[in-house]
Every structure is written in C-alpha cells, then in structure tokens.
C-alpha positions in Angstrom: -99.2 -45.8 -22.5 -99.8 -49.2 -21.8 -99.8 -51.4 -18.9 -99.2 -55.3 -18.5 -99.9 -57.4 -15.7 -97.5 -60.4 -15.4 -98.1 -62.4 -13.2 -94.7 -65.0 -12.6 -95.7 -68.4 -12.0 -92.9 -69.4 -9.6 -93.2 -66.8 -7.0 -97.0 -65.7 -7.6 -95.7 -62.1 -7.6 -97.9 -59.8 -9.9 -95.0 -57.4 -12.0 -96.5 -54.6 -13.4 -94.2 -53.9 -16.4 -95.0 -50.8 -19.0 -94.5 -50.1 -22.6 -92.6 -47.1 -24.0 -93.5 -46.2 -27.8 -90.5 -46.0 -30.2 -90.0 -43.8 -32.9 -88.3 -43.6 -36.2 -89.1 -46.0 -39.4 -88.0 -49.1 -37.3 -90.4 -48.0 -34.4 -93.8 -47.7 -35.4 -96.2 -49.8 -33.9 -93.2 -51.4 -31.3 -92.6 -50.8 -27.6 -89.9 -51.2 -25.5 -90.7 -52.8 -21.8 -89.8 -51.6 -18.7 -90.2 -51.2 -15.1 -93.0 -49.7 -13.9 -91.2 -47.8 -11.3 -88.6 -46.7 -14.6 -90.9 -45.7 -16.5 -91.6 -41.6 -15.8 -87.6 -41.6 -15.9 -87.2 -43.4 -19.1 -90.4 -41.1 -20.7 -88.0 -38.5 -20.3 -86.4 -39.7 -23.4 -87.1 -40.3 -27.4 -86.8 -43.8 -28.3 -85.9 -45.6 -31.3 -84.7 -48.6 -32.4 -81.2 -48.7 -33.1 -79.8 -50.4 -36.0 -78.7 -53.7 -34.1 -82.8 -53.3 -32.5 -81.8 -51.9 -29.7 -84.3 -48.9 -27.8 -81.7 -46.0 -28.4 -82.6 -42.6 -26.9 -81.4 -39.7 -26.5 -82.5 -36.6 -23.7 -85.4 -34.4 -25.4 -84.0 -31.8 -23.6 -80.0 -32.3 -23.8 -80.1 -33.5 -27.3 -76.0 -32.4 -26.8 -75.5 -35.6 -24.6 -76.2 -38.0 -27.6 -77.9 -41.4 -27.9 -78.2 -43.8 -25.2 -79.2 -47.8 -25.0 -82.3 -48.0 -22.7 -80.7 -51.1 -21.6 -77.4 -50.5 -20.3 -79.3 -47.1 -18.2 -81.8 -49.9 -16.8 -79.0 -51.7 -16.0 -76.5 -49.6 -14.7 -74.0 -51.1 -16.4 -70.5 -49.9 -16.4 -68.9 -48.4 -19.8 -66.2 -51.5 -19.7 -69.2 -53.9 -19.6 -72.0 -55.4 -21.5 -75.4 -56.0 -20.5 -76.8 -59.2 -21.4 -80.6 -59.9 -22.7 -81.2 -62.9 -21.1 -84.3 -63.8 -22.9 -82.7 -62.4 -26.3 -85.5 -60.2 -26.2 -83.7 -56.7 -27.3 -86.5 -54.3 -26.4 -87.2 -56.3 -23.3 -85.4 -53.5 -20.7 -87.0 -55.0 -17.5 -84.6 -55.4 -14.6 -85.5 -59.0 -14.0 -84.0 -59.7 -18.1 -80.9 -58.0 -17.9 -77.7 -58.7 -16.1 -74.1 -57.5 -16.4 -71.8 -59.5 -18.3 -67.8 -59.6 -20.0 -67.9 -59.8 -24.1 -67.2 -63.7 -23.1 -70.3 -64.1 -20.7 -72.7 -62.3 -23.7 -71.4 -64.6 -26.4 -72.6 -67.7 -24.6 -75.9 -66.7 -24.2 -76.3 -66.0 -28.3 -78.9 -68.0 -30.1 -78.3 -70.2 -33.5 -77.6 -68.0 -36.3 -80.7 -68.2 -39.0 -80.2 -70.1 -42.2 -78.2 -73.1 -40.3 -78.4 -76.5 -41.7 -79.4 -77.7 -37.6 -81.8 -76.2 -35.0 -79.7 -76.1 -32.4 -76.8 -74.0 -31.2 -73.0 -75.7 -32.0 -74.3 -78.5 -34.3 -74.2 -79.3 -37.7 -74.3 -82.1 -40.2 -70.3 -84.1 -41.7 -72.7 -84.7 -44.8 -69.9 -86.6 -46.1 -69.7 -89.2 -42.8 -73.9 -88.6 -42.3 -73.5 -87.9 -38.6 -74.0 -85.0 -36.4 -71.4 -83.4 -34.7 -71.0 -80.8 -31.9 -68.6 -78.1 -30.8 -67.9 -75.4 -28.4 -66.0 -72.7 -28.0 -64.5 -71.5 -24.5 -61.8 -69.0 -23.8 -61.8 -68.6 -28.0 -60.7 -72.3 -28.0 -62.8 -74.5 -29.8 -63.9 -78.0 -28.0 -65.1 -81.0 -30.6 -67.5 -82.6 -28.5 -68.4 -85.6 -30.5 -70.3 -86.8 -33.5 -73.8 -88.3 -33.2 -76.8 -90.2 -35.0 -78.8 -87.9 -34.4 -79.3 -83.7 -34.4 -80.7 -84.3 -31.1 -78.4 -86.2 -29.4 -76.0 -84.0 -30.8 -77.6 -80.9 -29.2 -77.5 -82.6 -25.9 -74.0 -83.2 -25.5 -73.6 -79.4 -26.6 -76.4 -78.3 -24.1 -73.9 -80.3 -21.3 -71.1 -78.9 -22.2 -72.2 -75.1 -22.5 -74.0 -76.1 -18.8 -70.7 -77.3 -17.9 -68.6 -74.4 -18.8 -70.8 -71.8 -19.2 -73.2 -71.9 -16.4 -75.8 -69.6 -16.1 -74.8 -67.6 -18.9 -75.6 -70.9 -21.2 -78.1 -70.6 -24.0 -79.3 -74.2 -24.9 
C-alpha cells in the first residue's frame, strides 16, 4: 500500500490520498486512488479494471453480489445517475474528483476524441472554405457557433459557449 501526500495549493490543506492495487491483465502495475478514510472499506474488495478503465470490484467474500464501479460506491451515486470524473481521470475515485451528474451533465465534461483533425473540443477545419469552425451541442441540438481564422480563436468561442451553457460541468 501506498500513501501520497497532496498538498492543494488553494487551501494549503495536506490530503492524504491512497492507492489500491488492481488486478487482472489490465491491472498490473496500476492503482486506483482513493480516500484515505475509504480505503480499509474499499480493501475489502478485488479490483480490476473494467473494460471502459474503470476500478470494477466485486466483494471477496459475496462474490454472489457481482461487480461493482469503485466510483459510483465512493460516490454514493444513485442507480438513475451517473457519476462524473471531473478530471477524466477514471481510476481517480477520490471524493474531491467525483460528483453526481444526468447523462447530459457527463457528456459536457467529455474530452476531444483522439485522431481529430483540431486540438480542441467542438472544432474542426471547412478545408474547402480554409477556416475553422465551432459547434455545440445542448439539449441534443446542435449550435453553429461561427467560423474562424484560426483553431484558436475557434476554441474560444466554443470554450464561451460551453461556459455559457454548460457551467461547471464544461470541459474546455
């Protein structure tokens, strides 16, 4: 078992946070993080990683109860609800990173998919026009934002929009 000290710059608050091994093909040599006060509760269990990379577990004693997300029993969070990794961080089950959310809240706060022509979340290139243009989606409705010189400027009228509609839930 290991133990971190983090100390968070904005309050000066020392967190001591600890690391639970995982299991299984996709575990070796990873941790999930957690707690310290969750930790002897959450040891209780056999992690692994899921296959969206997830800590999954299961009761070493009740194996009949099937596999749980180490996140949504950190979080407490209610079977019609999703809990959201704020820092995208999916083994990262410390209270301070999670936060109850609707299907719509969680979306907002995804990250650009790999393999994208741009950088940044909503923006692409009209390689036809040579511009960049922006877009985002809210309530399923998709909102063209504009078309821009620039991939950054581009990314900034997304990052006020998705501030704008989005609030805290926003990923920019």
């Amino acid at each position: 078992m290991a133990v971190l000290l983090l100390l968070v710059k904005a309050t000066k608050k020392l967190i001591m946070v600890k690391q639970i091994p995982l299991n299984g093909k996709k575990g070796v040599g990873k941790f999930a993080l957690v707690d310290d006060d969750l930790f002897d509760v959450l040891s209780q269990y056999s992690w692994s990683i899921s296959d969206s990379g997830y800590a999954d577990g299961g009761p070493r004693a009740q194996a009949d109860l099937g596999h749980r997300l180490m996140h949504r029993i950190v979080n407490q969070t209610p079977s019609d609800t999703f809990t959201d990794h704020i820092d995208h961080e999916k083994l990262n089950n410390q209270r301070s990173n999670l936060r109850n959310a609707t299907l719509s809240q969680n979306l907002m706060n995804t990250r650009v998919r790999k393999g994208k022509v741009s950088k940044y979340k909503g923006v692409w290139l009209k390689r036809r026009e040579g511009l960049w243009a922006c877009a985002i989606s809210v309530n399923g409705q998709t909102m063209h934002i504009g078309c821009f010189r620039t991939q950054r400027e581009a990314a900034i009228a997304y990052n006020d929009a998705a501030v704008k509609h989005f609030g805290e839930y926003a990923h920019i």
